[in-house]
C-alpha positions as CSV (number, residue, x, y, z in Angstrom):
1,X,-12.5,-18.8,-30.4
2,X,-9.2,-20.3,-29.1
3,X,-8.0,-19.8,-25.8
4,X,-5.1,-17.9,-26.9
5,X,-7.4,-15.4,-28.5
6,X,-9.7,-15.4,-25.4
7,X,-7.0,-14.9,-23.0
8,X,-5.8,-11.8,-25.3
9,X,-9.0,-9.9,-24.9
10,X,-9.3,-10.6,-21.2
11,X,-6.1,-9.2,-21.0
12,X,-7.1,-6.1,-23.2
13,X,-8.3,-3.8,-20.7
14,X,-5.3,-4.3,-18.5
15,X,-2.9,-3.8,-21.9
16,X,-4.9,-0.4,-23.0
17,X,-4.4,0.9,-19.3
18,X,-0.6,-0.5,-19.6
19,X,-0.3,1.7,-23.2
20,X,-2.1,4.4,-22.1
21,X,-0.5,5.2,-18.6
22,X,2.9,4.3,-19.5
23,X,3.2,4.6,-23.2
24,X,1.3,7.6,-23.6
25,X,1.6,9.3,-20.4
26,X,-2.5,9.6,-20.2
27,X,-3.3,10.9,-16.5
28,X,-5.3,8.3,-14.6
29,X,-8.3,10.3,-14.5
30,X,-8.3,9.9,-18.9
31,X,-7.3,6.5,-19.3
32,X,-9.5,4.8,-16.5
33,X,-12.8,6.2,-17.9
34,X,-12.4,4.2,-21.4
35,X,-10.5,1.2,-20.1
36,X,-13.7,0.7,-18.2
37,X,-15.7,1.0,-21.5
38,X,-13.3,-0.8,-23.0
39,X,-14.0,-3.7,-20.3
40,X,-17.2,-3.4,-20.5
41,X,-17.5,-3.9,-24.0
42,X,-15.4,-6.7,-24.1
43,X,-17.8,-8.4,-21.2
44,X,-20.7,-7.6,-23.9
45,X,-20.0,-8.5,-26.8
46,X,-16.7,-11.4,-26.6
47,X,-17.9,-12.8,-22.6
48,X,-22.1,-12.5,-23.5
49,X,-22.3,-11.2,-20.3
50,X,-25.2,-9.3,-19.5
51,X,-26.5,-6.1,-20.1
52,X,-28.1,-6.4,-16.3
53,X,-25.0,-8.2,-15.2
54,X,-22.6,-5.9,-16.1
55,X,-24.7,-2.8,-14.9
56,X,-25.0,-4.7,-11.3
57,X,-21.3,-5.4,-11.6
58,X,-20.5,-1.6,-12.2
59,X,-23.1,-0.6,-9.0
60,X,-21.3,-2.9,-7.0
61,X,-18.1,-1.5,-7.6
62,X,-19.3,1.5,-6.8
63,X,-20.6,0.5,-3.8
64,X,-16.8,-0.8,-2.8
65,X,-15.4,2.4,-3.9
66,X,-17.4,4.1,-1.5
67,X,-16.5,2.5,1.4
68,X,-12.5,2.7,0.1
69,X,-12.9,6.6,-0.3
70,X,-14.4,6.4,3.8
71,X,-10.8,4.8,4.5
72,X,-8.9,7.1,2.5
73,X,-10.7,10.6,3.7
74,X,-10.3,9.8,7.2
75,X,-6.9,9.0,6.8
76,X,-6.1,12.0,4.9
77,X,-8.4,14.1,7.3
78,X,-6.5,13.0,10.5
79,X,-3.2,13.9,8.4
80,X,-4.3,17.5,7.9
81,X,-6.1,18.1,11.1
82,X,-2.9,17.3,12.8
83,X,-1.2,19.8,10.1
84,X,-3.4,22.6,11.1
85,X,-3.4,22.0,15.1
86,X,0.5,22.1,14.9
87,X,0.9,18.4,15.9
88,X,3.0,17.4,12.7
89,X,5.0,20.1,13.6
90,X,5.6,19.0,16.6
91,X,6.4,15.5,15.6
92,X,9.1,16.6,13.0
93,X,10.7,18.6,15.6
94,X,11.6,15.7,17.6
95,X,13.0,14.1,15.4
96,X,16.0,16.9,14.9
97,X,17.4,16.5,17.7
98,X,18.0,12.5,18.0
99,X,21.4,12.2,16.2
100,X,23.2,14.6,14.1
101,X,24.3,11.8,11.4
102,X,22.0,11.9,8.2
103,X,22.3,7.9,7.8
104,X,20.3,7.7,10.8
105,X,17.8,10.5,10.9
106,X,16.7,8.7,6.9
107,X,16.5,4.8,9.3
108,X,14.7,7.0,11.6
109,X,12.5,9.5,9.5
110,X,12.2,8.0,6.4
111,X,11.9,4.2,7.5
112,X,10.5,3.7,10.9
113,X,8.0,7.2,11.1
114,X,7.5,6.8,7.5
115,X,6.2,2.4,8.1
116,X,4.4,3.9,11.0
117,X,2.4,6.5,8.8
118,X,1.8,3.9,5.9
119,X,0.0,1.7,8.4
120,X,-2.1,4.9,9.8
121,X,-2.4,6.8,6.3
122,X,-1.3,4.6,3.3
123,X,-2.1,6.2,0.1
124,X,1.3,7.5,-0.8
125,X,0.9,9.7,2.5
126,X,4.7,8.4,3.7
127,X,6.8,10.0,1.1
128,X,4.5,13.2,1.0
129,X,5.2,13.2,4.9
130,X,9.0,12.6,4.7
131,X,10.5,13.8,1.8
132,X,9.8,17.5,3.3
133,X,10.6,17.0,6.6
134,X,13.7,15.5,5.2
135,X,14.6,18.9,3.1
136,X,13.1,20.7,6.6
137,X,16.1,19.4,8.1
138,X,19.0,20.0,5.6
139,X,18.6,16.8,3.0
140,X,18.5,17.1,-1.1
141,X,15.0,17.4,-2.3
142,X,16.1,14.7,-4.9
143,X,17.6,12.5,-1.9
144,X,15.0,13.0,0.1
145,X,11.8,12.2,-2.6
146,X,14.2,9.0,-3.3
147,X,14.1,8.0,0.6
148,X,10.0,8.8,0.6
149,X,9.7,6.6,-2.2
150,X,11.9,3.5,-0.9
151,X,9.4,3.0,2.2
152,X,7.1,2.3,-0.1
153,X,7.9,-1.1,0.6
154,X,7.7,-3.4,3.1
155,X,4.9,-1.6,5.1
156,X,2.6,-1.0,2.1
157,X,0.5,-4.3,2.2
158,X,-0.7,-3.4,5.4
159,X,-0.7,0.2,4.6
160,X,-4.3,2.5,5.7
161,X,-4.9,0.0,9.0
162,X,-5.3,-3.2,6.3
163,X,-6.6,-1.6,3.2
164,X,-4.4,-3.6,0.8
165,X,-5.8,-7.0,2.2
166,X,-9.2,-5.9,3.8
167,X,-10.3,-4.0,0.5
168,X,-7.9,-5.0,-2.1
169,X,-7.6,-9.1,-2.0
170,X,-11.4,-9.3,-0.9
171,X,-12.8,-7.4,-3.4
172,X,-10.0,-9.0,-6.2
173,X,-11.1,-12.4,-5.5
174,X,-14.6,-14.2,-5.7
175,X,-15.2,-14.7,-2.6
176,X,-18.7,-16.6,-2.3
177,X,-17.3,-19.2,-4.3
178,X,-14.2,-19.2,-2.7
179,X,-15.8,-19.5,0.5
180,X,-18.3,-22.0,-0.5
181,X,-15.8,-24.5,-1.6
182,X,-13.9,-23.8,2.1
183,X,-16.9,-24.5,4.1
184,X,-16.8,-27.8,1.9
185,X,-13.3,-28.4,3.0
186,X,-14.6,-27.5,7.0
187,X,-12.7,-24.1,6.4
188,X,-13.9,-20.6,6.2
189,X,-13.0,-17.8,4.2
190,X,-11.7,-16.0,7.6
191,X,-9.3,-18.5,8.3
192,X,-8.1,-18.4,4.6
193,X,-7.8,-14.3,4.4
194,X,-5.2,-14.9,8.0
195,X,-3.5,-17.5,6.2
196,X,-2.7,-14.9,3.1
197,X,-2.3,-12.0,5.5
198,X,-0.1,-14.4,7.7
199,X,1.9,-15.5,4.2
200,X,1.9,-11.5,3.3
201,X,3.9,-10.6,6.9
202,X,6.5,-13.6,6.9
203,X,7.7,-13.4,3.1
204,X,7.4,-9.0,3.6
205,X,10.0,-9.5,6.8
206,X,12.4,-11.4,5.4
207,X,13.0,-9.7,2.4
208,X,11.9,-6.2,3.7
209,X,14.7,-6.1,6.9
210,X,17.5,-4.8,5.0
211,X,15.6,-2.2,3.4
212,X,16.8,0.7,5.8
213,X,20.2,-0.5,4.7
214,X,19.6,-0.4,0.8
215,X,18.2,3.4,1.4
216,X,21.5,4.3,3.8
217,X,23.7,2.4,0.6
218,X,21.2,4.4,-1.8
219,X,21.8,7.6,0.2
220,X,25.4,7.6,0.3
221,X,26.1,6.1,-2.9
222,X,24.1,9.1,-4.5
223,X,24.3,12.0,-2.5
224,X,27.7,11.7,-0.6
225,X,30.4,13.7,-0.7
226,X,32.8,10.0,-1.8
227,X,29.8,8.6,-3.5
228,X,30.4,5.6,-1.7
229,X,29.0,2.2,-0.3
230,X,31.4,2.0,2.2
231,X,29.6,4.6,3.8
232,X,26.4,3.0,3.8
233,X,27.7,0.1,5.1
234,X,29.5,1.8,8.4
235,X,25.9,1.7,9.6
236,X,24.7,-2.0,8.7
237,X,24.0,-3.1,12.2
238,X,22.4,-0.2,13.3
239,X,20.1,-0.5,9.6
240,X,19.4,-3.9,10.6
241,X,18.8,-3.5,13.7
242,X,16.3,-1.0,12.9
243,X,15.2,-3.4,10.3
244,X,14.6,-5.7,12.6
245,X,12.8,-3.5,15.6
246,X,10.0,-3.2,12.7
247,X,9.5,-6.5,11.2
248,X,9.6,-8.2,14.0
249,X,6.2,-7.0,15.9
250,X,5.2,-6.6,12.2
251,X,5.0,-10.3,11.9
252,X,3.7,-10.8,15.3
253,X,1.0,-8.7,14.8
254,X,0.3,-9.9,11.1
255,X,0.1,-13.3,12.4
256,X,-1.7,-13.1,15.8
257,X,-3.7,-10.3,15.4
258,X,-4.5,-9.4,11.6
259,X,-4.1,-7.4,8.8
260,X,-4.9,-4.2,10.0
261,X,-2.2,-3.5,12.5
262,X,1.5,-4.8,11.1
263,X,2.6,-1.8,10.0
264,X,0.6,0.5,12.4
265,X,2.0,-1.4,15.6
266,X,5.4,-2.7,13.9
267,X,6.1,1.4,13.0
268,X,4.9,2.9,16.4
269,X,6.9,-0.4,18.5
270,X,10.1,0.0,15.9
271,X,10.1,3.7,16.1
272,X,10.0,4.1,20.0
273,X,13.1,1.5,20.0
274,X,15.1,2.7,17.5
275,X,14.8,6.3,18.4
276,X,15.5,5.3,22.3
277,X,18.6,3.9,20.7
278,X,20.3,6.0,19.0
279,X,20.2,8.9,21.6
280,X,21.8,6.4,23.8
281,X,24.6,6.2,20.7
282,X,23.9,2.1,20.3
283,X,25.6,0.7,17.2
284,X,25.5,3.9,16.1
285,X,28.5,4.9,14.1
286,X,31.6,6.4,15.5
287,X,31.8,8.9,12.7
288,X,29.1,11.2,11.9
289,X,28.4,11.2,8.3
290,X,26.7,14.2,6.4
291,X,26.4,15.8,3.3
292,X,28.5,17.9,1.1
293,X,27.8,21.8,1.7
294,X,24.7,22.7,0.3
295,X,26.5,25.7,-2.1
296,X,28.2,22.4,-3.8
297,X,24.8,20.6,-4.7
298,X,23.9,20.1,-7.9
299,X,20.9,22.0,-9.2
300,X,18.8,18.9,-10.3
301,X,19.1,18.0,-6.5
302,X,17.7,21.2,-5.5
303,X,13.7,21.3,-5.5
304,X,11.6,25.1,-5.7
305,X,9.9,24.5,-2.1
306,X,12.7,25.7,0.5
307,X,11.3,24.4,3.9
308,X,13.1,26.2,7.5
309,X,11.6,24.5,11.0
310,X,10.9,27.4,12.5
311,X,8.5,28.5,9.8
312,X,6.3,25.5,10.2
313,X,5.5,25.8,14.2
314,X,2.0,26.7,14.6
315,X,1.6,26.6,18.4
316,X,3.8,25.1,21.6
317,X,2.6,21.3,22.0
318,X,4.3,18.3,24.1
319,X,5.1,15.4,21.9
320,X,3.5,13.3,23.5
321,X,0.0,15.5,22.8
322,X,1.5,15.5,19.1
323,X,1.5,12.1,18.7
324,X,-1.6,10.8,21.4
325,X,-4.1,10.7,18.0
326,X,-2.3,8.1,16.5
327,X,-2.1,6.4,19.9
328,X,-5.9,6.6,19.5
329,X,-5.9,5.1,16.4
330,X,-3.9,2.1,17.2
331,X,-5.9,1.4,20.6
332,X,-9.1,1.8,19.0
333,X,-8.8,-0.5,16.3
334,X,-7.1,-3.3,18.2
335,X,-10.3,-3.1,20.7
336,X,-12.9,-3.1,18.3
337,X,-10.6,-6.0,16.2
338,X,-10.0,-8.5,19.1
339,X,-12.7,-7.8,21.6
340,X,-15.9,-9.1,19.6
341,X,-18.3,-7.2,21.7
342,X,-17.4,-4.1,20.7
343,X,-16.6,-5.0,17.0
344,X,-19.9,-6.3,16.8
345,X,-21.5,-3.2,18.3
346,X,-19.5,-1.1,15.8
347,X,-21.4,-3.7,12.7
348,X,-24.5,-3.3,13.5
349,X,-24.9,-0.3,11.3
350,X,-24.2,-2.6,8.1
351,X,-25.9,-1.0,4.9
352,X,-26.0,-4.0,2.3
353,X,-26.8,-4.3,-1.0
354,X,-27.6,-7.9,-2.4
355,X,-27.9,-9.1,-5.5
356,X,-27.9,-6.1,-7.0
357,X,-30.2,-5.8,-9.9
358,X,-31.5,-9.2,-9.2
359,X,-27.7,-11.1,-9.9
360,X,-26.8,-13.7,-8.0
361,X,-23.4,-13.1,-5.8
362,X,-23.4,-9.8,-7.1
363,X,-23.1,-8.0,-3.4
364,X,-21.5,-5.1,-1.1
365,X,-21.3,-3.8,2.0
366,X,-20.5,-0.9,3.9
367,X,-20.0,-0.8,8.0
368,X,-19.0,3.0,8.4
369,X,-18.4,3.1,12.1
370,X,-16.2,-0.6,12.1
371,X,-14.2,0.7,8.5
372,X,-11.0,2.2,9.6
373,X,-12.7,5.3,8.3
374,X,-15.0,5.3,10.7
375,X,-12.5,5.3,13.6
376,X,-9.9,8.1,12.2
377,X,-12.7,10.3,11.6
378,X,-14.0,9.3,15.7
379,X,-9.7,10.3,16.5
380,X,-10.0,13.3,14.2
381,X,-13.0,15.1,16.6
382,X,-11.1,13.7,20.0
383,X,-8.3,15.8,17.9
384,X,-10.1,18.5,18.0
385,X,-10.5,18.9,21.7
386,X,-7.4,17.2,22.7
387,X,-5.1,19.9,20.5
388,X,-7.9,22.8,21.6
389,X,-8.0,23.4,17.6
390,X,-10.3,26.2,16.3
391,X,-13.6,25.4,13.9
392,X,-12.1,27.0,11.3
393,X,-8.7,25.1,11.7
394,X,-10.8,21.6,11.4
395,X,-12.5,23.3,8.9
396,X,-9.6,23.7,6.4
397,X,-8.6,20.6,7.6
398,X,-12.2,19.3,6.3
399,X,-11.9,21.0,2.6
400,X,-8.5,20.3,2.3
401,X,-9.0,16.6,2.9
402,X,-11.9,16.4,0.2
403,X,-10.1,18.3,-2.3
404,X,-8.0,15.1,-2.3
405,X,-10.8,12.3,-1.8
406,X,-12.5,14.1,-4.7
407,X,-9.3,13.8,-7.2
408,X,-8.9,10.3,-5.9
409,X,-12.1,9.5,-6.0
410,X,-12.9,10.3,-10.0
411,X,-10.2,7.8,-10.7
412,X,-11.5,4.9,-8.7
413,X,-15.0,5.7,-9.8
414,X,-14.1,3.3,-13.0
415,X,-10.8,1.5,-11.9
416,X,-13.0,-0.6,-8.8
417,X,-16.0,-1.4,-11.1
418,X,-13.9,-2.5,-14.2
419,X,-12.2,-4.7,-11.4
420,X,-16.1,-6.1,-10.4
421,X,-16.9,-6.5,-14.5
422,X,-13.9,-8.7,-14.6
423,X,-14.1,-11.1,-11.4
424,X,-18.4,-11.1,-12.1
425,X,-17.3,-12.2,-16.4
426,X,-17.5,-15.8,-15.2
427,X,-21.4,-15.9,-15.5
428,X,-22.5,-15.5,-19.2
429,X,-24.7,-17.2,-22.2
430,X,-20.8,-18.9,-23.7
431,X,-20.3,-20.8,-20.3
432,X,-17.3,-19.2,-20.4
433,X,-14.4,-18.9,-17.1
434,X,-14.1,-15.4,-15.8
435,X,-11.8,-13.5,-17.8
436,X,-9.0,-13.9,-14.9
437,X,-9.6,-17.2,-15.2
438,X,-9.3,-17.6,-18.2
439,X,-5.8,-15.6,-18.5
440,X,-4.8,-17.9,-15.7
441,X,-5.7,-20.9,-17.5
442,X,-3.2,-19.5,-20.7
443,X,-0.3,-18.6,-18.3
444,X,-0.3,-21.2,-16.1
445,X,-0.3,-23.8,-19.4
446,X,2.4,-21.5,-20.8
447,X,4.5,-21.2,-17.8
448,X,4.3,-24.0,-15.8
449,X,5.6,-24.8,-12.1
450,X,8.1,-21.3,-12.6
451,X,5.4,-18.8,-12.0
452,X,5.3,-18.6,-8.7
453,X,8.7,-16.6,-9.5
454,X,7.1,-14.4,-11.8
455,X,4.0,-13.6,-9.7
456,X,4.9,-11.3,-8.1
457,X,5.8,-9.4,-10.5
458,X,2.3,-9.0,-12.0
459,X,2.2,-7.4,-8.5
460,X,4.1,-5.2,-8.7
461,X,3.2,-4.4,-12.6
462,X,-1.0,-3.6,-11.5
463,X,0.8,-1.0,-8.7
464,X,3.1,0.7,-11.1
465,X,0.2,1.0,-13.4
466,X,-2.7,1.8,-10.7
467,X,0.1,3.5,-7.9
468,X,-2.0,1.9,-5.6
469,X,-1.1,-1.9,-4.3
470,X,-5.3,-2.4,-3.0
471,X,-5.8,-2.1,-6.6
472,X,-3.3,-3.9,-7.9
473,X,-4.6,-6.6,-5.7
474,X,-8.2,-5.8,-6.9
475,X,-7.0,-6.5,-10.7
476,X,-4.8,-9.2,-10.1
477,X,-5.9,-11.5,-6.9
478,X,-8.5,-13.8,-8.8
479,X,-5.9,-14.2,-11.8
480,X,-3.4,-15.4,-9.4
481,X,-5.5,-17.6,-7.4
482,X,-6.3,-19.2,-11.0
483,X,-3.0,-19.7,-12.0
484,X,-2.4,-21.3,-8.8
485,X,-5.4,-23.4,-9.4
486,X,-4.4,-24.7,-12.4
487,X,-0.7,-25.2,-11.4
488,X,-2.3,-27.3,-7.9
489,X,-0.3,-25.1,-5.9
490,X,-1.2,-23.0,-2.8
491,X,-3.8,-20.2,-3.9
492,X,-2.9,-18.3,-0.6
493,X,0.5,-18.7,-1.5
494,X,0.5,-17.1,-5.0
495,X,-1.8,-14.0,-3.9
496,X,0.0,-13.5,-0.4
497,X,3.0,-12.8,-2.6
498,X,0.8,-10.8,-5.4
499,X,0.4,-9.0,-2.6
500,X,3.8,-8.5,-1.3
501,X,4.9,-7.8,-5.2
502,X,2.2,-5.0,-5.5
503,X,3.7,-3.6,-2.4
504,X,7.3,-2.9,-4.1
505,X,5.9,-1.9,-7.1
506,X,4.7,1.4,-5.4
507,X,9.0,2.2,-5.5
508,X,8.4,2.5,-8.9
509,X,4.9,3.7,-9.3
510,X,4.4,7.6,-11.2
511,X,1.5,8.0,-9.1
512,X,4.0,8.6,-6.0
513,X,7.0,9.8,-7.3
514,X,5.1,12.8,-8.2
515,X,3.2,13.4,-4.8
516,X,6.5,13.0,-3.4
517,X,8.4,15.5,-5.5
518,X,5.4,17.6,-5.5
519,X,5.9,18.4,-1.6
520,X,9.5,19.5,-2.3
521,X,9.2,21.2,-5.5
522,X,10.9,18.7,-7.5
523,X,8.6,18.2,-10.2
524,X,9.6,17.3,-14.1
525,X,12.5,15.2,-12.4
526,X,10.6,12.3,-12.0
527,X,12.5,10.3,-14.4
528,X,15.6,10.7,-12.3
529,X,13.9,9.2,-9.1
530,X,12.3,6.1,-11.0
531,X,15.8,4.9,-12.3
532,X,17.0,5.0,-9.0
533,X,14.0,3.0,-7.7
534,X,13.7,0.6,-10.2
535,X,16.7,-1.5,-8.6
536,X,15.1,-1.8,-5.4
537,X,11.9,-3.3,-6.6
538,X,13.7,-6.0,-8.8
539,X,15.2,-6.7,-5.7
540,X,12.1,-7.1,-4.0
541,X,10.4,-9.3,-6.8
542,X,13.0,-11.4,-7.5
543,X,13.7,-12.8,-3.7
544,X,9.7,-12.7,-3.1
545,X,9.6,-15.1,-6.5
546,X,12.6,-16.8,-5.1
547,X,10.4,-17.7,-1.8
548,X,7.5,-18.3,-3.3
549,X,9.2,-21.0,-5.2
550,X,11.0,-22.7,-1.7
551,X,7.9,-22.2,0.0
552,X,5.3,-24.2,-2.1
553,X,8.0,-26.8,-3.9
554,X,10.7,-27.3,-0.8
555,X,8.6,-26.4,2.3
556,X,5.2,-28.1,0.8
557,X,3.0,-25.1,2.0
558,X,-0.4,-25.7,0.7
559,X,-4.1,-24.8,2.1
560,X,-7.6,-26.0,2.3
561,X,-8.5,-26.1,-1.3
562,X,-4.7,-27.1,-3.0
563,X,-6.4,-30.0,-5.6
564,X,-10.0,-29.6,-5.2
């Protein structure tokens, strides 16, 4: 069979899921159940993979997908226990009374709480956070779903304490071999995953610092009374500025310290400065800018969920109480990250699975107490005391949360083994490369030197079509680093910016839009949103391509295995 015709039915699974999602508006929980037989049959009978192998593969994707679900329930539980002790209300009231001007409660609201909850929740939480504390305070449900969705961004690779990179590129990529060939090199697989992560931070910083000033243009432009940019661009040194208060601990962290903490720390650091300034009226605009009176909005603007403050208080509480859980959070994963002692401590529960089935590399893991799981569900009990919450409060709290991990869950039953069934391909009775390889191989000899302006693009193509960037970097991560094989280029070049690609395509991705407009009763307008969104992400995309291509062919980056 010819490569051409090889690299087409590799490429199948990820073309039905493409028709079925997009084309045919399938819901993920229909289309993901027979893409994976769909990959599976295609590891069968075209790869002569198997039967054993591709069973293992499946068990070991479900093994990952178990440990994702840990991250994403205690994320989502700490989320809804702070709902029901009154602590998210609490939060959102503070934020009222920082500056009248609707430019700068979006910076504030939308972009620096709404990076801070990415790196603590991830999972789309952000714009189901924002968008109705935005209408809570007076904005468009339509402009306020369209501010959810462009933070969607910059923090997302580092989104759920690391999830992205911890879960996404080291499941996506084959990582005994990978770290084989390292230790050959007198590297390690540890030092590579920083060097991405590190990659991931720097290119996400300079392209992702005038974000708050594309959603003030966005905002203004849209939903002013002038429909104007000049009003967006009254504000552009306060936008950068706040741009800046984020992305620059966000780097330091992302290159000192890891992937977990960029967006955590960089939200929580950017978010105490910006706030501090704007009450002190620092490049803050001399005119107040609002919106039209709400009796002139038009109705698609106007969602079915009113939301008034006062309704949502559910008992007197100090922000500072409101906020000491995700205080927690942040403290507790930076000790049990940099002080190996207790990180180790936190290991030693480590239930492993090798060679599953009797194959060869085909392996998982789950720590539950070191997982970021482990430690929001630890802050979700302290929670419990420390907002003197009810049983029955953490209770709904508790059901609420799994009603979520469930729906979730069904989904990623078959996305994260069809993932496993196409990294594990590369072992079969043809000899034949992986099935990412083996697309790589075809695009790389089709594209050339160019694609490291197209990749991340793919990125941000696996997010629109998953709404998820960890599985967009599950799907895509070992195609990449093959491309980048084959082109001898820098493999932790070409997935740092998969990663940073998948990241933007969340803007964009239906999965969100309609969690967002969900919260505000917007839904059936998604369409609306998404054409708004879309320019953002080419944005994105294009300058990451752009500096993908300086870095590797004017700066010369490269790493331990560039022409081995």
């Amino acid at each position: 069979m010819s490569t051409g015709m090889l690299a087409l039915f590799a490429f199948s699974p990820i073309l039905l899921a493409a028709v079925l999602l997009i084309g045919l508006r399938w819901p993920a929980r229909t289309a993901m159940p027979l893409v994976y037989v769909v990959t599976a049959a295609v590891a069968l009978f075209v790869w002569d993979m198997s039967f054993n192998r591709v069973l293992a593969s499946t068990l070991q994707g479900l093994v990952i997908t178990i440990g994702l679900l840990w991250i994403i329930f205690g994320a989502i539980l700490l989320l809804n226990t702070l709902k029901h002790s009154g602590g998210i209300t609490a939060i959102r009231a503070g934020f009222t009374t920082v500056s009248p001007d609707r430019r700068i409660q979006a910076i504030i609201i939308a972009w620096l709480f709404g990076c801070f909850i990415e790196g603590a929740s991830g999972f789309g939480t952000p714009a189901a956070i924002a968008a109705p504390l935005l209408v809570a305070i007076g904005f468009p449900a339509m402009a306020a779903v369209l501010m959810g969705m462009l933070v969607q961004s910059t923090p997302v690779s580092f989104g759920a304490v690391g999830t992205p990179i911890i879960v996404g590129v080291n499941s996506g990529l084959d990582t005994a071999t990978i770290g084989a060939q390292l230790v050959e090199q007198g590297s390690s697989w540890q030092a590579y995953l920083q060097q991405i992560t590190s990659s991931v931070a720097i290119t996400h910083a300079i392209v992702g610092t005038v974000m708050p000033l594309i959603m003030v243009l966005m905002l203004t432009r849209f939903f002013g009374k002038e429909k104007s940019w000049k009003a967006g661009f009254e504000v552009l040194p306060f936008a950068i500025f706040a741009g800046l208060a984020f992305t620059l601990p966000y780097v330091a962290t992302g290159v000192f310290l890891g992937p977990e903490f960029p967006s955590l720390l960089g939200g929580l650091i950017g978010l105490g400065i910006v706030t501090t300034a704007a009450r002190m009226g620092f490049l803050v605009p001399k005119r107040t800018w609002d919106f039209a009176d709400a009796k002139d909005w038009p109705s698609e603007w106007l969602g079915s969920v009113e939301m008034k403050l006062e309704d949502l208080a559910a008992r007197p509480m100090s922000t500072f109480r409101a906020w000491l859980p995700y205080v927690l959070v942040g403290a507790l994963l930076v000790i049990s990250r940099v002080f190996p002692d207790i990180g180790n401590l936190l290991k030693a529960w480590n239930i492993a699975f090798n060679d599953l089935l009797g194959e060869a590399g085909v392996s998982a893991s789950i720590q539950p107490l070191y997982l970021p799981g482990g430690i929001l569900v630890l802050v979700v009990l302290a929670t419990f005391f420390l907002h003197g919450m009810k049983a029955r409060e953490l209770g709904a709290a508790v059901k609420e949360s799994s009603s979520v991990l469930l729906s979730a869950g069904f989904v990623l039953l078959f996305t994260v083994p069809m993932v496993r069934i196409l990294i594990n391909s590369g072992v079969n009775a043809g000899e034949l490369a992986s099935m990412p390889i083996t697309m790589a191989r075809y695009v790389a000899d089709s594209v050339g030197s160019v694609y490291p302006l197209l990749a991340p693009t793919v990125g941000a193509l696996g997010a629109f079509l998953a709404g998820s960037n960890t599985v967009s970097n599950m799907m895509f991560s070992q195609f990449q680093f093959g491309v980048a094989t084959n082109l001898g280029i820098s493999g932790a070049m070409i997935v740092a910016i998969q990663a940073v690609g998948a990241a933007a395509g969340n803007m964009v991705a239906i999965h969100n839009v309609v969690a967002a407009s969900a919260t505000v009763g917007l839904l059936g307008r998604e369409g609306q949103t998404l054409r708004k969104t879309v320019w953002p992400t080419l944005y994105y995309v294009l300058f990451t391509g752009a500096i993908g291509l300086i870095a590797i062919y004017v700066m010369g980056v490269t790493d331990p295995l560039v022409g081995k």
